[in-house]
C-alpha positions in Angstrom: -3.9 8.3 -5.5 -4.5 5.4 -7.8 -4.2 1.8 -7.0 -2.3 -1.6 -8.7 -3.8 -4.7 -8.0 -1.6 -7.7 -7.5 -2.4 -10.7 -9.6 -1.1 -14.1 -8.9 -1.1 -16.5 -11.7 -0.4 -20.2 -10.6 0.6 -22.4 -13.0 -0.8 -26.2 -13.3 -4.5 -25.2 -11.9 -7.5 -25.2 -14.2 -9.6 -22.8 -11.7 -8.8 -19.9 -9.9 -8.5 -20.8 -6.7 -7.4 -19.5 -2.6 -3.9 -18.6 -2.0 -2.5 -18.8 1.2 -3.8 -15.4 1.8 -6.7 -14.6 2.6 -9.6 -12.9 0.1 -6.2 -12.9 -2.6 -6.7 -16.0 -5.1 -4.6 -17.8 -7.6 -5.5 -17.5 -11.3 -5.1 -19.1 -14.5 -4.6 -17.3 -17.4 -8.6 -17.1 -18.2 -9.5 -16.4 -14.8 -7.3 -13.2 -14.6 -8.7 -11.9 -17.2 -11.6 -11.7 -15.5 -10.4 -10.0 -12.8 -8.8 -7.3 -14.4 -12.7 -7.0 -16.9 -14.1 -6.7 -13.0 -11.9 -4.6 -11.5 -11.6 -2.3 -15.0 -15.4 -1.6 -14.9 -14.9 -1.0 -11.2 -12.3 1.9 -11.7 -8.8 0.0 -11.6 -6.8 -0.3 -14.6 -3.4 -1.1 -12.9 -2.1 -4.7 -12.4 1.3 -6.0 -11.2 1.7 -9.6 -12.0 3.3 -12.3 -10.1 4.5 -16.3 -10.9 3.8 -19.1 -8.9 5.0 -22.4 -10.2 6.8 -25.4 -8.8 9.2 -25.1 -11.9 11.8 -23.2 -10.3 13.0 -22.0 -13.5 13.8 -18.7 -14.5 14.1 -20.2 -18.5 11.4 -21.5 -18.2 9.6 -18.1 -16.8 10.8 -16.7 -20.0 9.9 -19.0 -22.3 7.0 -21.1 -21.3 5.3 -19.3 -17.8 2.2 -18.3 -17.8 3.2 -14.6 -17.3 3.7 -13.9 -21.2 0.8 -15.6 -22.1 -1.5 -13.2 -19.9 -0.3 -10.6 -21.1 -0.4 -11.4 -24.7 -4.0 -12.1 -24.1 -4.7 -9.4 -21.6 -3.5 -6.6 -23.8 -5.4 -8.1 -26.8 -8.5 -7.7 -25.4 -8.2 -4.5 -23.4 -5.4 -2.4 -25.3 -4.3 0.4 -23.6 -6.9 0.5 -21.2 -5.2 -1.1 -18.6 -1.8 -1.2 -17.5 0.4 -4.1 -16.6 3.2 -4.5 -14.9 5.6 -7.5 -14.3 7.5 -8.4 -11.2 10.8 -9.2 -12.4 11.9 -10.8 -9.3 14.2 -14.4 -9.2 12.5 -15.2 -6.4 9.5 -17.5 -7.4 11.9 -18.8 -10.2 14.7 -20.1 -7.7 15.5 -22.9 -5.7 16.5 -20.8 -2.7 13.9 -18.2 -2.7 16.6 -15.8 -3.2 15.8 -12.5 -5.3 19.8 -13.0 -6.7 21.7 -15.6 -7.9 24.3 -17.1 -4.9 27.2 -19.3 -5.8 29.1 -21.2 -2.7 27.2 -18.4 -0.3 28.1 -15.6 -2.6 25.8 -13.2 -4.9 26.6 -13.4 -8.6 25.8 -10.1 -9.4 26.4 -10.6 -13.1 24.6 -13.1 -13.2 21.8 -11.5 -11.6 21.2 -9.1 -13.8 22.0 -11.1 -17.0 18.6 -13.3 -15.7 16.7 -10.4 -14.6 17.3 -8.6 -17.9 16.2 -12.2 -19.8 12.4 -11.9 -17.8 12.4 -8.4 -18.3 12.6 -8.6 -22.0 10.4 -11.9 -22.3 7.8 -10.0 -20.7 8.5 -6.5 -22.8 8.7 -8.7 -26.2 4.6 -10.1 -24.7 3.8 -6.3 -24.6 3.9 -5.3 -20.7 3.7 -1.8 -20.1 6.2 -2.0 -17.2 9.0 -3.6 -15.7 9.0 -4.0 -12.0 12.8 -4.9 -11.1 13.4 -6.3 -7.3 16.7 -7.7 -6.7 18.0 -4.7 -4.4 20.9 -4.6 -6.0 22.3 -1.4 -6.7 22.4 -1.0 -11.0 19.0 -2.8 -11.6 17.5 0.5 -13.7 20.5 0.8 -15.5 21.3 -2.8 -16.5 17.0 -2.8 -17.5 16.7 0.2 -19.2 20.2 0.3 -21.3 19.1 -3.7 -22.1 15.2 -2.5 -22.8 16.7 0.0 -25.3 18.8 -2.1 -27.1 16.4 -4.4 -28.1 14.5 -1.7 -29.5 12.0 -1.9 -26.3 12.4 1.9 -25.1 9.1 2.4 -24.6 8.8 -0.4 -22.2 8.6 1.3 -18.9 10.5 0.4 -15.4 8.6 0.4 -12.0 11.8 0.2 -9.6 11.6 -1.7 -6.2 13.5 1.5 -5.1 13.6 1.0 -0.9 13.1 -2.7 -0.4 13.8 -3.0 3.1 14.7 -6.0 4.8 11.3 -7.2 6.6 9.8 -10.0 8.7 6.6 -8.9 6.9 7.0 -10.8 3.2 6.3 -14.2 4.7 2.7 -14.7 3.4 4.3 -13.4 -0.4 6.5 -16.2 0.0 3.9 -18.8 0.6 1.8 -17.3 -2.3 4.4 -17.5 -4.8 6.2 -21.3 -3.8 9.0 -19.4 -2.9 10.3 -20.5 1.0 13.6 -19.1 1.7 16.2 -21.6 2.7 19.9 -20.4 4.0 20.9 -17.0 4.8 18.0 -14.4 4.9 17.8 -11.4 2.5 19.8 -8.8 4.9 22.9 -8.9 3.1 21.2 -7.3 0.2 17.9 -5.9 1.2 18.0 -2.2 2.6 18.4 -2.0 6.6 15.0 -0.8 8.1 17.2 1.5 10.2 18.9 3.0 7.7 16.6 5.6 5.9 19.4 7.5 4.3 20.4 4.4 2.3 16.9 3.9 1.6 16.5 7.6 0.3 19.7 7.4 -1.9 18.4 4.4 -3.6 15.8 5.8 -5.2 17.9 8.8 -6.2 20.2 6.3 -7.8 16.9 4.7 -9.3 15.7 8.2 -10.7 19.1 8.7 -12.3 19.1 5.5 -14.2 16.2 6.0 -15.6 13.3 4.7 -13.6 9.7 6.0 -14.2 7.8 5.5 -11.2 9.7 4.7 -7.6 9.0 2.4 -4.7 8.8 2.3 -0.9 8.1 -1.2 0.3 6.6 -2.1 3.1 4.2 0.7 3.5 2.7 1.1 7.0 6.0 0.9 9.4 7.7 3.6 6.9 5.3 6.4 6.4 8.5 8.9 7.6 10.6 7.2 4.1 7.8 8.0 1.9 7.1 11.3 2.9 10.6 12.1 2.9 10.4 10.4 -0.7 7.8 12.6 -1.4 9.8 15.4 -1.1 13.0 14.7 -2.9 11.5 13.0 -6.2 9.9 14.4 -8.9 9.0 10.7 -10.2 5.7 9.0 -9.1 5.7 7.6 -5.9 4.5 4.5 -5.2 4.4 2.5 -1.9 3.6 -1.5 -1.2 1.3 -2.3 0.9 2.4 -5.7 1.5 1.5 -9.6 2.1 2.4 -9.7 5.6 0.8 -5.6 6.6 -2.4 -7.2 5.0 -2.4 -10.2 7.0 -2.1 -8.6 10.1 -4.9 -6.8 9.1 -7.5 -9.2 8.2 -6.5 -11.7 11.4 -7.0 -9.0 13.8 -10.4 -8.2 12.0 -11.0 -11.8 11.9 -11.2 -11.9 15.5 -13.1 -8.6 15.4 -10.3 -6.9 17.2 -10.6 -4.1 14.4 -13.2 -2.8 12.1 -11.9 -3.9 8.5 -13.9 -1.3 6.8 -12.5 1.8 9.3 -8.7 0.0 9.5 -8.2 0.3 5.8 -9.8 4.1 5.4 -6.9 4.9 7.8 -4.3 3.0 6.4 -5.2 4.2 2.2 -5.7 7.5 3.7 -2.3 7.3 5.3 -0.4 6.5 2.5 -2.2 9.1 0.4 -1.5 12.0 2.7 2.5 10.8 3.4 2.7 11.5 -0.5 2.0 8.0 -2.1 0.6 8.5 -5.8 0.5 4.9 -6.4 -0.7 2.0 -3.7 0.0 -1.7 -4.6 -2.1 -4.2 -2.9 -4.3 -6.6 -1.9 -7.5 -4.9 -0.9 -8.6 -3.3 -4.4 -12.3 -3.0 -3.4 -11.4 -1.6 0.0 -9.2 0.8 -1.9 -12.3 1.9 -4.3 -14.8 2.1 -1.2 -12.2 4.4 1.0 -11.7 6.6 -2.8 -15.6 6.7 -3.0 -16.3 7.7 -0.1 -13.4 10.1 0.7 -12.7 11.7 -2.4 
């Protein structure tokens, strides 16, 4: 099992600096960089990058974010080394916080993918290795990968969001990337969390239009949809260990309710023996103690 570190890149600072979570830090450009030198020498050479700007702008994203210009300056200097991938999620870019576009209470799903499809290819045309669509919305491979290709892109590859379910769990994400939700939640459009046949079918449907790798997000409360993941896709598997799973981690440990070091052995371990190839994550050098020591 490998591991993809998350990287948030915040736009407006001139040092790295703490997110609202807790051992995860905004970067700049420079400072991400160094990161991914650090981690590189350490053993990872996956990164999924995420936005955080108070221009809630998905133009501007494409045009003048700070996402293109890492990765212009990342793959410079480390090649094919490392590889990145790009959250192409609305989200951060919205006024809402909604991963779609609503008009009068009502997803645009056009519209969706016509801005989706304008990150994806802003970040494709800076040289990202992969895509990582998250709108839960039922043709977000196909729209990507037929759009990739004709732009002459086709080696650009797609990370699909695959089971997003709907979670009380992505709060801290939100916080990180400036992105509070306002209005209806995401439950009209995000997968039901008891609903795993839905959940399974997506990433069949994500496998058919094309997808390289598959997702199951969150991680911990859905070890039964990975391994049953695991046993119906040929693809690579990956699973999100996300914001608010990590949280609850490191306040219980802050407290010293829970050994931090022994808590995430059983959770990587976990993941790895439901089936996970890939884990995406906060906790890169717990990751590379528990692969150390285990493997």
């Amino acid at each position: 099992m490998n591991y993809i570190a998350c990287i948030f890149l915040k736009e407006g600072i001139k040092n790295k600096q703490q997110s609202p979570m807790e051992g995860v830090d905004y970067h700049t450009v420079d400072s991400g960089i160094q990161y991914i030198n650090t981690y590189l020498k350490k053993g990872i050479s996956n990164f999924l990058i995420f936005g955080s700007t108070n221009i809630k702008s998905i133009e501007h994203a494409c045009t003048k974010g700070a996402i293109n210009e890492f990765i212009i300056k990342s793959k410079e200097k480390f090649g094919n080394n490392i590889s990145l991938f790009a959250d192409v999620g609305l989200s951060p870019y919205t006024s809402n916080g909604h991963s779609v576009i609503i008009k009068e209470g009502i997803i645009d799903e056009k519209e969706s993918y016509r801005q989706a499809l304008n990150l994806a290819l802003s970040f494709a045309k800076s040289g990202v290795d992969y895509v990582c669509p998250c709108l839960s919305l039922p043709n977000q491979v196909e729209v990507l990968r037929k759009g990739l290709d004709r732009k002459g892109f086709n080696k650009t590859k797609i990370m699909d969001y695959s089971a997003k379910f709907s979670s009380a769990l992505y709060g801290p994400y939100r916080a990180t990337v400036q992105s509070p939700l306002e209005g209806k939640d995401k439950k009209p459009y995000q997968t039901d969390y008891s609903n795993p046949d839905k959940a399974l079918n997506q990433i069949k449907v994500a496998e058919k239009q094309g997808a390289n790798i598959v997702m199951v997000k969150p991680a911990m409360l859905y070890l039964d949809i990975i391994y049953r993941a695991r046993q119906m896709t040929k693809l690579p598997l990956a699973v999100y260990h996300i914001s608010g799973e990590y949280i609850l981690i490191k306040s219980a440990c802050k407290n010293k309710l829970l050994d931090e070091k022994e808590i995430f052995n059983e959770v990587h371990s976990a993941f790895k023996r439901a089936g996970a190839e890939y884990t995406i994550g906060y906790a890169p050098d717990h990751f590379l103690r528990w692969k150390n020591e285990r493997w």
